[in-house]
Structures are given as structure tokens and as C-alpha cells.
N, C-alpha and C positions, 0 to 999 in steps of 0.2 A: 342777575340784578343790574339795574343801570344805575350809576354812581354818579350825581350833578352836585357839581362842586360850587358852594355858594359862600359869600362871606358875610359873616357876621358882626357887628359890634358888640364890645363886651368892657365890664370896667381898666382889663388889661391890654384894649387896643380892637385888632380884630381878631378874627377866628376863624377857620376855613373848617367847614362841617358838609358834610356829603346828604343828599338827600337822596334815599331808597326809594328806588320805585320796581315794581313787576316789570319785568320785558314783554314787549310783544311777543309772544309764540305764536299768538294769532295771525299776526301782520306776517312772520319768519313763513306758516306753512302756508298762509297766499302768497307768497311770492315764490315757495318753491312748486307749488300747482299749477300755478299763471308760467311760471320762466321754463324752456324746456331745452337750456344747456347751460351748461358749466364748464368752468375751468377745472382741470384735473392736472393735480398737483402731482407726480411719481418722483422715485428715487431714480438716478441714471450714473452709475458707479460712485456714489457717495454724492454728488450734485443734482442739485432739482432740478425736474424739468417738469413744463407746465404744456397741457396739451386740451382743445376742445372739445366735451364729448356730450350728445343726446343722451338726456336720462327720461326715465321714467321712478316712478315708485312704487315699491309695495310696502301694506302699509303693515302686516304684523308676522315673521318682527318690522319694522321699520327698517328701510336699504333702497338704496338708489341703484338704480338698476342700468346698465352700459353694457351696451353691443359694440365689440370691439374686432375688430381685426386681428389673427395670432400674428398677421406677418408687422403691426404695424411697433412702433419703439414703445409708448405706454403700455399695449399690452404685456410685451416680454418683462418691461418694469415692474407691474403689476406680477407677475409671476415671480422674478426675482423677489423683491421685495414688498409683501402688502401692504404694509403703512402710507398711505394715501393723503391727500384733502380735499378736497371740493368747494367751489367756491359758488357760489348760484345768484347773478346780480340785479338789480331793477335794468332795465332798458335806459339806453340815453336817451333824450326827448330831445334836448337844444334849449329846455323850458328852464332847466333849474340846474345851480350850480352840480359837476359831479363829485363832490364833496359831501352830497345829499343825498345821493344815489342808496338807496336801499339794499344789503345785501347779506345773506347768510354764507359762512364759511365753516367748513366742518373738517376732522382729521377723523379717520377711523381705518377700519383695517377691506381690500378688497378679496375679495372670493371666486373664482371660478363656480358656475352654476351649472353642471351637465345634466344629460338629460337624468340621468335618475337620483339627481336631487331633489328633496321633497316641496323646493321652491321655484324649480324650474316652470312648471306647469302657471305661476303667478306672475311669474316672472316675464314669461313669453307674456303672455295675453297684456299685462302694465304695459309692456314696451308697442306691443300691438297695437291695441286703444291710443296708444301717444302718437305714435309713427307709421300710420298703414301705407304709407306708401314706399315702406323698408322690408315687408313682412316677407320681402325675400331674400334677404339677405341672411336669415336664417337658413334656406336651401342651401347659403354654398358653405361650404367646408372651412373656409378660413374663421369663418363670423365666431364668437362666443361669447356666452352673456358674463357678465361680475354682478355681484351684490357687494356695493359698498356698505356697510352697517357703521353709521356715525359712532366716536367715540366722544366726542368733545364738539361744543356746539356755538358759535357765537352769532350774535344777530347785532346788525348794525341797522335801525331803523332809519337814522338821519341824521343829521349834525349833531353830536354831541347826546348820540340815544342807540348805546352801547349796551350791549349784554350779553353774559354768559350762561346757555341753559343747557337744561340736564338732556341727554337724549329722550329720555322718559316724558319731557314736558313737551318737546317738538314733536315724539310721535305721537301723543294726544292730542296736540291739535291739530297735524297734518288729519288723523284721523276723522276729527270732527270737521275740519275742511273739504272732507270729500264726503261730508255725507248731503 
């Protein structure tokens, strides 16, 4: 829900009262269709480290999907430990402050996907359809896929249009966003 803080007059002065509005879920899964990298948030011996990674989506269950390198530092992270976050942001333009910047941020848990996962098969093809001109990077030995599955979900639509949605609410609409 996004929470706008407004003041009111009242016989005892003012009064600071929140107005309740719906978030965009809709606006959250175009910008995760349209944007086609994130920040990838890992754990790196108790400290964060933040790293760039191509995703793609599949959409049921809902997981963001990353072709990752075993040799490179987020993937071992990601092995180490899978508690994650992602971040997925509007484009700078140079038009509007970045303060306005639209952008969804998620924590959830990552996966290894091998091949006889019963997601692999979804998995490859999302990342495929995103990236063809990576489809070989699955030929070499190092490359593996993760399924990030969101746990917690915030959407920052623009100046002061905050909110926190359920994963259930973003994968119905990324759903209806790809249809």
C-alpha cells in the first residue's frame, strides 16, 4: 500500500492522517518486462556485495531467472548463501530528477536450476527469448542458471509512491503483462 502523508486541520490544531492508495503492480511488472538487468544483491562472508546480472522471467511460479558463471564471486555467494535481492530500475533519461526514477526491489531466496529440474526446460527458453545472442553460453561448462523466487516485494513508482506488495500481487500482474 502507498502511504501519502497529508495534514489536516482539526479543532485541536493539525493532524497528520495517511491517505491509502493501491500500488502499481501494474506499472512494477512493465518495468520488470521492459528493464532487462538488475542489481544482484549476495552475501560475501557476512557483507554485501552488489553485482550486475541479465534476467529473464518465468512466470509460474514466478522467479527471475540468471545465467551466471560458477567461476564468478556472486555465483559462489549465491551457493554459499541464498538469500538474495534484486533490484530492477527505470533507465536514466537526463529528463527527470533520479529521485523519480521508477524501480522495483525484491529479497527472496536463489536456486540452482540443473538440467533435471522440472523448471529448467522454462527457464532456458525465458532466458533464450531475452538473450539470443547468449544461447551459447549455455554450451560451456562454467554457465548455470538460478531461479530467484521473490519473497518480499517493494515498488517505488516515483516521488513519494511507495509500496509494499505481496509476491502473489506482482506475479499476477507480470502474468497479465505478458499476455
Amino acid at each position: 500500500m502507498v502511504f501519502l502523508p497529508t495534514l489536516h486541520r482539526s479543532d485541536r490544531g493539525f493532524r497528520l492522517e495517511a491517505i491509502v492508495r493501491e500500488p502499481s503492480a501494474a506499472r512494477a511488472a512493465e518495468l520488470l518486462r521492459r528493464c532487462k538487468v538488475a542489481a544482484l544483491g549476495t552475501v560475501h562472508q557476512g557483507a554485501p556485495s552488489v553485482s550486475m546480472v541479465p534476467y529473464a522471467i518465468i512466470e509460474d511460479p514466478l522467479a527471475f531467472v540468471v545465467l551466471v558463471s560458477t567461476l564468478s564471486a556472486h555465483t559462489k555467494e549465491m551457493l554459499e548463501d541464498p538469500n538474495v535481492a534484486l533490484m530492477i530500475m527505470e533507465p536514466e533519461t537526463g529528463t527527470k530528477p533520479p529521485h523519480t526514477l521508477a524501480r522495483v526491489s525484491m529479497q527472496g531466496r536463489a536456486e540452482p536450476i540443473s538440467q533435471g529440474d522440472p523448471r529448467f526446460g522454462a527457464a532456458r527458453a525465458a532466458y533464450s527469448a531475452r538473450f539470443p545472442d547468449m544461447v551459447g553460453l549455455f554450451e560451456l561448462g562454467d554457465f548455470t542458471l538460478f531461479a530467484i523466487a521473490p519473497a518480499t516485494v517493494r515498488v517505488i513508482a516515483g516521488f513519494a509512491q511507495a509500496a509494499s506488495i505481496t509476491p502473489a500481487s506482482i506475479a499476477r500482474s507480470v502474468r497479465h503483462a505478458g499476455q
